[in-house]
C-alpha positions in Angstrom: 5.6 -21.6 2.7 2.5 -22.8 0.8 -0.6 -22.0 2.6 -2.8 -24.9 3.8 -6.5 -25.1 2.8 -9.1 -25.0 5.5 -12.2 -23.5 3.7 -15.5 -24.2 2.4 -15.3 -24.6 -1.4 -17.0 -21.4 -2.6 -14.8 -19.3 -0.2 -11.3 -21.4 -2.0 -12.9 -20.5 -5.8 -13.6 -16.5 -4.5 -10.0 -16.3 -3.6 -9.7 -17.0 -7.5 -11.9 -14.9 -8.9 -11.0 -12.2 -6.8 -7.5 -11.5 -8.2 -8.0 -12.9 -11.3 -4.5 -12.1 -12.4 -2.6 -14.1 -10.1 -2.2 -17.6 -10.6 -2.9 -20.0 -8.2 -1.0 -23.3 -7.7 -3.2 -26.1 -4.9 -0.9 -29.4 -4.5 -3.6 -32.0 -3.7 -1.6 -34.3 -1.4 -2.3 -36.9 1.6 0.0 -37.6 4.5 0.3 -41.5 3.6 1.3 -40.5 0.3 4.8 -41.1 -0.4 5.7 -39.4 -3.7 3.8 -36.2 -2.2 6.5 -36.6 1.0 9.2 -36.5 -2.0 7.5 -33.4 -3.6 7.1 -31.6 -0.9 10.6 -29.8 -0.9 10.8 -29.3 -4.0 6.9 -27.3 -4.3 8.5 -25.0 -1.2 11.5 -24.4 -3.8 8.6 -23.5 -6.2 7.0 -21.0 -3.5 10.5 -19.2 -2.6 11.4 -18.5 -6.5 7.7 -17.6 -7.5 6.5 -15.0 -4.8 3.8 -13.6 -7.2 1.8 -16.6 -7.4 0.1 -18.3 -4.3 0.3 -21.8 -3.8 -1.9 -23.8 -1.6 -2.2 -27.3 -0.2 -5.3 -29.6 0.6 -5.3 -32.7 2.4 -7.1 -34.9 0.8 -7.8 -37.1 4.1 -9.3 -34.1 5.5 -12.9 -33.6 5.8 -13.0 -30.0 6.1 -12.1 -29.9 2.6 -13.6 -33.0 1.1 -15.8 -30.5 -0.9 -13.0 -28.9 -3.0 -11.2 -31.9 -3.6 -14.1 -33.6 -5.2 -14.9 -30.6 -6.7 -11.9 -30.9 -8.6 -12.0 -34.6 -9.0 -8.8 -36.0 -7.4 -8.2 -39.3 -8.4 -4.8 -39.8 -8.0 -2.1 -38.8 -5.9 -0.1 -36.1 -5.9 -2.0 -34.0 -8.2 -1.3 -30.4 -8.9 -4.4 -28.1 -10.0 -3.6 -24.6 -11.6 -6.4 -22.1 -11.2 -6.9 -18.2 -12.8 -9.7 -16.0 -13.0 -11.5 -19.2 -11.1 -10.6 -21.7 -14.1 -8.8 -24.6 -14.4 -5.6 -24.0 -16.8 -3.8 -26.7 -16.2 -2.8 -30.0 -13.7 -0.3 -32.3 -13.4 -0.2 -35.5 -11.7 2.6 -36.9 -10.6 6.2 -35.6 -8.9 7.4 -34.5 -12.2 9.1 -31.1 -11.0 10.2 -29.8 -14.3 6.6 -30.1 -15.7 5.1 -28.5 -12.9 7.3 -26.1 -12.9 7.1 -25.7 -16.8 3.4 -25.5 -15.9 3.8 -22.6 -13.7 5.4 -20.5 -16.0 3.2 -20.9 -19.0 0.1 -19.3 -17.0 2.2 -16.9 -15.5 
């Protein structure tokens, strides 16, 4: 199950930096959206086939984490970030499952 996102931004970037071998996936979604509804299943199918990489979800409606998603200036919707060592190494926008999952395995 991907984890949901209810931090501060600098405690989201330390969980980065603080295993900086693991990559880690955040689906930037909102609950009106629906091409994130449609990706939804598909990302858990991600989660159950990759255990060693951690994937997270932030509401974009959700003030608690209004910090992070400007941080990582979401502009569209669904957008998928990939973070390592605390750095950006790739995104995808869009419910193109393929490239996200190509995505995932080239940072792996």
């Amino acid at each position: 199950m991907m984890k949901k996102v209810d931090m501060s931004l600098e405690e989201f970037l330390s969980l980065s930096t603080s295993n900086p071998d693991t990559l880690n996936v955040i689906d930037f979604k909102a609950s009106w959206c629906k091409p994130c509804k449609k990706l939804q299943p598909m990302m858990e199918d991600l989660v159950s086939n990759y255990p060693s990489v951690n994937f997270y979800q932030i509401d974009t409606d959700d003030e608690v984490t209004e910090e992070i998603v400007d941080h990582f200036n979401i502009k569209a919707l669904p957008t998928i970030i990939y973070l390592k060592k605390g750095e950006i190494v790739g995104n995808v926008v869009g419910i193109d499952i393929q490239v996200i999952e190509n995505t995932v395995n080239d940072n792996l």
